[in-house]
C-alpha positions in Angstrom: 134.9 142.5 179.7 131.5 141.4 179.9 131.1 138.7 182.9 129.4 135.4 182.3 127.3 133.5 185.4 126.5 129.7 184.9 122.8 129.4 186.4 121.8 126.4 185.6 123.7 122.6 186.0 122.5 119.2 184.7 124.1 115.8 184.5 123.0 112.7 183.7 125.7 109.7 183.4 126.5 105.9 184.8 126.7 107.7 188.3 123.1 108.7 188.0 120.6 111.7 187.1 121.8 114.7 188.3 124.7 116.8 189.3 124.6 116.0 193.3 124.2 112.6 192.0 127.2 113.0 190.4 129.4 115.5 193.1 128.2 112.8 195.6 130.0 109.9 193.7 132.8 111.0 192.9 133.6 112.5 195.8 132.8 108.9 197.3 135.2 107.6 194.5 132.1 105.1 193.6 132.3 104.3 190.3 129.8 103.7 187.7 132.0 101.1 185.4 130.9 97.9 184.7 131.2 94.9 182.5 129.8 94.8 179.3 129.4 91.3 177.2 131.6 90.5 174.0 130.4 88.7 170.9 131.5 85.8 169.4 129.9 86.2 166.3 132.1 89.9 165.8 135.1 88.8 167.5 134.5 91.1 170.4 135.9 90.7 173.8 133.7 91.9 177.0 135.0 94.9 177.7 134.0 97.7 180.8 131.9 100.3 180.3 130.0 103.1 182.1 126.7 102.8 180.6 123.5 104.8 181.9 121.0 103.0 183.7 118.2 105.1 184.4 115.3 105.4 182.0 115.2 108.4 179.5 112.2 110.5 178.6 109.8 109.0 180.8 106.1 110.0 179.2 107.3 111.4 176.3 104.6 109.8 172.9 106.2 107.1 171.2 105.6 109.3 168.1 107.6 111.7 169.6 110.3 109.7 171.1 110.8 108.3 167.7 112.4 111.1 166.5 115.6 110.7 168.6 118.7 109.2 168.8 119.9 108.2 172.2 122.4 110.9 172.8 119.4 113.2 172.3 117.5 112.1 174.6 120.3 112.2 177.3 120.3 115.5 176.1 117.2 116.3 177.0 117.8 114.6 180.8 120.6 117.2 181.2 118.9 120.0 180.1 116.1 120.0 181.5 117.8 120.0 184.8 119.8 122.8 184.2 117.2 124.6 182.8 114.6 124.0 185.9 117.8 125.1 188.0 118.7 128.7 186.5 114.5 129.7 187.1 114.0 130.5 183.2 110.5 130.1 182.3 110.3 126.8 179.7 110.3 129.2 176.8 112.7 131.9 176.7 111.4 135.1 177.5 113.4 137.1 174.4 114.0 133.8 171.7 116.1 136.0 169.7 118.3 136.8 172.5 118.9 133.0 173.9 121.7 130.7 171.7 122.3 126.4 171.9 125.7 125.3 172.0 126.2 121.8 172.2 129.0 118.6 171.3 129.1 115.6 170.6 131.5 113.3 168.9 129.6 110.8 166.9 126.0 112.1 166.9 123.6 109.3 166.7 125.9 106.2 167.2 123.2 103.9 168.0 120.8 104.9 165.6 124.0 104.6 162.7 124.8 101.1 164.2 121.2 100.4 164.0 120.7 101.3 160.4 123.7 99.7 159.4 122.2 96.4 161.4 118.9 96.6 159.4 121.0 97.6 156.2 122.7 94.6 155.9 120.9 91.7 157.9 117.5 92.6 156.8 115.9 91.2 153.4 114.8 93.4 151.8 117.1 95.9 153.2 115.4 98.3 155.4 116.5 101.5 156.9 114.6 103.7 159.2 112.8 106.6 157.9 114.2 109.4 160.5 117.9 107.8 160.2 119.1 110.8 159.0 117.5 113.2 161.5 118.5 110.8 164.5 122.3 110.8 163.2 123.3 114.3 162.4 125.5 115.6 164.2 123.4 119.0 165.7 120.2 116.8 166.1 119.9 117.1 169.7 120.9 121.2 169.4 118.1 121.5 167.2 115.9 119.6 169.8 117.1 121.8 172.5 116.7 125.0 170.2 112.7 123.9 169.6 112.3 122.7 173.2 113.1 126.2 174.8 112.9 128.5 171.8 116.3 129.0 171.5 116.7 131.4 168.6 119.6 133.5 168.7 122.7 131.0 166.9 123.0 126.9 167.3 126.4 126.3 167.5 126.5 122.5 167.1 130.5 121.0 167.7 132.1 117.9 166.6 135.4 118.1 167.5 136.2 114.6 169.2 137.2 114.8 172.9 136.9 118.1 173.1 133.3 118.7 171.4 131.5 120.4 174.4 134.0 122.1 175.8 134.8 123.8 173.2 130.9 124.4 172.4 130.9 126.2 176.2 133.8 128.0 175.3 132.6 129.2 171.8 129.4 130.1 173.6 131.3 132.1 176.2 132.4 134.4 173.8 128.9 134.3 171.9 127.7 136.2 175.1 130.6 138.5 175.9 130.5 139.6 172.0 126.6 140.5 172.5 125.8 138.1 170.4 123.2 136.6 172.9 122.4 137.2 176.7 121.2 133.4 177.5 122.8 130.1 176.6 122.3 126.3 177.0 125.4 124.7 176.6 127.0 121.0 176.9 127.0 118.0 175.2 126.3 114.3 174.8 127.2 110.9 173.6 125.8 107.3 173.5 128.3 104.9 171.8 127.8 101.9 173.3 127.5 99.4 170.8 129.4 96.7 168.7 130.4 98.5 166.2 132.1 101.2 168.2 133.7 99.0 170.9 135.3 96.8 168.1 136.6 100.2 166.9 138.2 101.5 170.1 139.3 98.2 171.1 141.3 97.5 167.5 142.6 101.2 168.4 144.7 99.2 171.3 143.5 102.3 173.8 140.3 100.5 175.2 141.5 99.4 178.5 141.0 95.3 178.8 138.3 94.4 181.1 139.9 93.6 184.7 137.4 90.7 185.6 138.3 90.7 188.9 137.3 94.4 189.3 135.4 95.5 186.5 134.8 98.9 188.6 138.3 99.5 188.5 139.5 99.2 184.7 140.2 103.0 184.6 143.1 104.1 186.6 144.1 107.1 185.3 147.1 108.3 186.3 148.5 105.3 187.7 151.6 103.5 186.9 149.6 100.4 185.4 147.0 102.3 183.5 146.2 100.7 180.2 143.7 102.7 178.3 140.5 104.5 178.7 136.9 103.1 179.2 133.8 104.2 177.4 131.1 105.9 178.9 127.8 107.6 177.9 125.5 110.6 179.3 125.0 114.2 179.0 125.9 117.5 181.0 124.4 120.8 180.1 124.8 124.3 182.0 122.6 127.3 181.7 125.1 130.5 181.0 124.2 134.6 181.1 125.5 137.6 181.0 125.5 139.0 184.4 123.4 141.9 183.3 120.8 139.7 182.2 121.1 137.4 185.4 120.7 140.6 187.9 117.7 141.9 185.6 115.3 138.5 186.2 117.0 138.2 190.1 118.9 135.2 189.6 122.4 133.9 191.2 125.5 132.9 190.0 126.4 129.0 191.0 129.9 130.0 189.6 131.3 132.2 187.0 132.6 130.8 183.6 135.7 132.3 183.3 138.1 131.7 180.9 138.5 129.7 177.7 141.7 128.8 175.8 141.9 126.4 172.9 144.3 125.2 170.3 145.3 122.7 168.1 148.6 120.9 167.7 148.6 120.1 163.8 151.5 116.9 164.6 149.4 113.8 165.0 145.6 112.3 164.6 146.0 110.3 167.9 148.9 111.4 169.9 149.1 114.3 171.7 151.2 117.1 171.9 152.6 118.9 175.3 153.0 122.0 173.8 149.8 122.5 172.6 148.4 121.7 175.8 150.2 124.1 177.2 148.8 127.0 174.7 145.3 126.1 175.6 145.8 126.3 179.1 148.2 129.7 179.2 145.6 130.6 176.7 142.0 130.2 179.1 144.7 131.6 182.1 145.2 134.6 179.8 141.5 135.2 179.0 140.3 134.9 182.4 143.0 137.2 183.6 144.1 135.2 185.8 147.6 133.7 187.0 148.8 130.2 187.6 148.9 130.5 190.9 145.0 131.6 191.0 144.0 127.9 189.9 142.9 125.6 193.1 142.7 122.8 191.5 142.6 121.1 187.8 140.2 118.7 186.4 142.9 116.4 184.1 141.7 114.9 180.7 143.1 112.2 182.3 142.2 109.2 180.3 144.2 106.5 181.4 146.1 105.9 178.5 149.9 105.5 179.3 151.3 108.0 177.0 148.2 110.6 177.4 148.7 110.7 181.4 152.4 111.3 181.1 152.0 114.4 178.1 149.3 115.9 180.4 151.7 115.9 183.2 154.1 117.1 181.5 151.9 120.0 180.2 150.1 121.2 183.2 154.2 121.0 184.9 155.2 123.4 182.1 152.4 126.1 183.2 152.0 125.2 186.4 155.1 124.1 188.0 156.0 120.7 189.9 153.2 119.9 192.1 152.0 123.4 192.4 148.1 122.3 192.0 146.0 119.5 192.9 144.8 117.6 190.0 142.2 114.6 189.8 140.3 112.9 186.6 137.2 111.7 187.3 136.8 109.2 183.8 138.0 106.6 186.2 134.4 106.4 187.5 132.0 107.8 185.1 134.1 106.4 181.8 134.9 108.6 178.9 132.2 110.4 177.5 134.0 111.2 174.3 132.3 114.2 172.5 129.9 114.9 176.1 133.5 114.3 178.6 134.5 118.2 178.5 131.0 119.6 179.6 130.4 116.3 182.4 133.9 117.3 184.0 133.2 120.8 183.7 130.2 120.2 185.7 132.0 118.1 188.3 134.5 121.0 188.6 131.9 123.4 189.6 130.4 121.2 191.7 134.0 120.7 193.4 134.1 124.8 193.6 130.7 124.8 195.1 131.2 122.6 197.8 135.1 123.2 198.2 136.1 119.2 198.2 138.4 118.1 195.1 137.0 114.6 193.8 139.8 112.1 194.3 141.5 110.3 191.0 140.2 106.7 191.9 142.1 103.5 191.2 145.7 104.8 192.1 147.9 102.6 193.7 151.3 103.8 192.6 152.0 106.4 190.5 155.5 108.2 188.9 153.4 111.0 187.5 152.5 111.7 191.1 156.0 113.3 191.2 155.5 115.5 188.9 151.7 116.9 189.9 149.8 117.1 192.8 147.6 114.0 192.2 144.6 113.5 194.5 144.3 110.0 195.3 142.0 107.8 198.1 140.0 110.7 200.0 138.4 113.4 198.4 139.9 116.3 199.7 138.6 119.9 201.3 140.3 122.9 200.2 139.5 126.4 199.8 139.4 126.9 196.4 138.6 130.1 194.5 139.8 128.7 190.4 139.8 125.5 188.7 140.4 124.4 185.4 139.3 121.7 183.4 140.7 120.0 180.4 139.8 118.7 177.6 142.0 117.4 174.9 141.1 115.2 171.4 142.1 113.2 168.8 142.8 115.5 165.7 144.9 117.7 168.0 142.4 120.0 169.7 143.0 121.2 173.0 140.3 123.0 175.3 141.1 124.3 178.5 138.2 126.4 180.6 138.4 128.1 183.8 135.7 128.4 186.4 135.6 130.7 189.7 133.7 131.5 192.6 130.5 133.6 192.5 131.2 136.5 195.2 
C-alpha cells in the first residue's frame, strides 16, 4: 500500500496563528474561550465563544479581499503555513499532479448572515454582488486550488462535524489510488454571528455562558458538562506520497495512516455507539494496525452530556476499559464545526511529535473517567508511536483517522 507523509502543518484558531501556537496551549490547558455579548433586540443571551483574534490577510488589495468570505480567509492563514512548512515552491511543480481537499460546515456564514442583514433591513434591499461566490460551500478550495495551482481533483466536503476529516481521509485515498502525488487538505469555519448562535442555542446544546468563568464553559467530559461552545479558525496539512516526498528531499512530520468512516442512518442529532465503533475498527483496519498500537485518542469530545457518554462507550467497545489515554481539546479552542476534525488532527500530530498528550481541561469530576483513560490537569509525556482522532456529526457521520510516527 502506498504510504502517505504529512509535510506541511498550519493552524490558525482562538489560541493563535500557528500550530506551536496551538501544541503550546493546549498543552498549558490555556484556553481561548471567551464571552461573547447577547442581543436584546433578537432575544439572544451572551453566550462563550472561541473567536479568532488575530488579523487575516494582512496586505492583501481590498479588491481582492473582497472576494472572500471569512472562513476563506482563515483558510488562507492555515495554508499558507503548512504550505511554507512542507518546502513546495508557491506553485506546484506538476499542477496536474497536486489535489485540494477541504471542509467546512456552513461555507460563508458571515457573508449569508450579512446578506440576509442587508436583505431585509436595507431600503431598497441590497445584496452584495459576490454573495454567491463568498457563500458556496468549496469557495475557499477553489481559492486554495488558484493560490497554489492545484489542479489534479477539488474535493470540497460538507458533512457537518465531520467535514475535514473526512476531506483528509477522502484525500488519503486520492493519493494511495494514484490519483495525485500532493495534497492540501483541512478545513474551516467562521460562524460567529446572531443568526447562528440563536440557532445552536434554541438547539439546547450551546453550553450557557458560566459568567464567573467564561474560559471554562466547555468541560468536556466532565460530570457537569452542559453543551459544546462555538469556535472558528482553520487547520490545513500538506500530504504526499512518500515517493514523491523522497524525490524533492523532504521529511515526514508524521505519517497519515489510517481512515475509517461511517454513517449511522438512526438519528439527525444523536449519535450512535455502534457506528462509532465501525469508523474506528474501520481506520484501525486500514492502517493495519491493532488496538493496542493506538497511544492515545483525540475524543470528539464535545461536552454535550449524552455525546461524552456514547463516545465512551464507543472507544470502550474497541478499545477496552481504560486501555488508552483520551483528551478533547474543544474545551479550549471551542468547536470548530465543519474545520474541528482537521484542527484536532493537527493537535494530534503535534502531541505525536513532541510525545506530551494535551490534557482535557475543565474536569473536576468525572464518571466517564471510569470507563476511559481521561487525561485531566497536566498534560502528560508518554511515548507514543499511534493516535487517533475523532470526528463525529450531526446526520450520522463518523470519521475516525490514525496518525503515526515518521521512522
Amino acid at each position: 500500500m502506498t504510504a502517505v507523509w504529512i509535510t506541511g502543518l498550519g493552524a490558525v484558531s482562538a489560541l493563535g496563528q500557528g500550530v506551536d501556537a496551538l501544541a503550546d496551549a493546549l498543552a498549558a490547558g490555556r484556553s481561548g474561550v471567551t464571552a461573547q455579548p447577547g442581543s436584546e433586540e433578537h432575544a439572544l443571551k451572551p453566550f462563550a465563544a472561541a473567536a479568532v483574534s488575530a488579523p487575516l490577510a494582512a496586505g492583501m488589495p481590498p479588491a481582492q479581499r473582497n472576494l472572500y468570505d471569512r472562513h476563506g480567509l482563515l483558510a488562507l492563514e492555515a495554508a499558507a503555513e503548512a504550505w511554507a512548512q512542507s518546502g513546495l515552491p508557491a506553485t506546484a511543480p506538476q499542477p496536474e499532479r497536486a489535489a485540494v481537499a477541504w471542509g467546512t460546515g456552513l461555507g460563508g456564514s458571515v457573508s449569508m448572515e450579512a446578506s440576509y442583514n442587508q436583505m431585509f433591513t436595507a431600503r431598497p434591499p441590497r445584496v452584495h454582488p459576490y454573495t454567491v461566490v463568498r457563500v458556496m460551500a468549496n469557495s475557499a478550495a477553489s481559492h486554495l486550488a488558484m493560490r497554489h495551482q492545484l489542479r489534479a481533483a477539488q474535493l470540497a466536503v460538507s458533512n457537518a462535524c465531520a467535514s475535514s476529516a473526512q476531506a483528509i481521509g477522502e484525500a488519503l485515498w486520492l493519493l494511495r489510488n494514484g490519483r495525485a502525488d500532493v495534497a492540501l487538505v483541512g478545513g474551516s469555519e467562521s460562524m460567529l454571528h446572531i443568526g447562528s448562535a440563536l440557532g445552536w442555542q434554541a438547539m439546547g446544546v450551546m453550553a450557557s455562558l458560566d459568567a464567573d468563568a467564561p474560559e471554562q464553559t466547555c468541560r468536556p467530559f466532565d460530570d457537569a458538562r452542559k453543551g459544546l461552545v462555538l469556535g472558528e479558525g482553520a487547520a490545513a496539512l500538506v500530504i504526499e506520497t512518500e515517493a514523491h516526498a523522497r524525490a524533492r528531499g523532504a521529511k515526514p512530520l508524521a505519517v497519515l495512516a489510517g481512515y475509517g468512516h461511517s454513517v449511522d442512518a438512526v438519528h439527525l442529532s444523536r449519535p450512535d455507539a455502534a457506528g462509532q465503533v465501525r469508523a474506528m475498527t474501520s481506520a484501525l483496519r486500514d492502517a493495519g494496525l491493532a488496538p493496542a498500537d493506538i497511544g492515545y485518542i483525540n475524543a470528539h469530545g464535545t461536552a454535550t452530556e449524552v455525546g461524552d457518554a456514547v463516545e465512551a462507550e464507543s472507544i470502550t467497545a474497541v478499545f477496552g476499559a481504560r486501555a488508552v489515554p483520551v483528551s478533547a481539546t474543544k474545551a479550549l479552542h471551542g468547536h470548530l464545526i465543519g474545520a474541528g476534525g482537521a484542527l484536532e488532527l493537527v493537535a494530534t500530530v503535534q502531541a505525536l511529535r513532541r510525545q506530551l498528550l494535551p490534557p482535557s481541561a475543565h474536569v473536576r469530576s468525572s464518571q466517564l473517567a471510569e470507563q476511559v483513560d481521561l487525561v485531566t490537569g497536566e498534560a502528560r509525556a508518554t511515548p507514543l508511536r499511534a493516535a487517533m482522532s475523532n470526528s463525529f456529526a450531526f446526520g450520522g457521520s463518523n470519521v475516525a483517522l490514525i496518525v503515526s510516527a515518521a521512522d
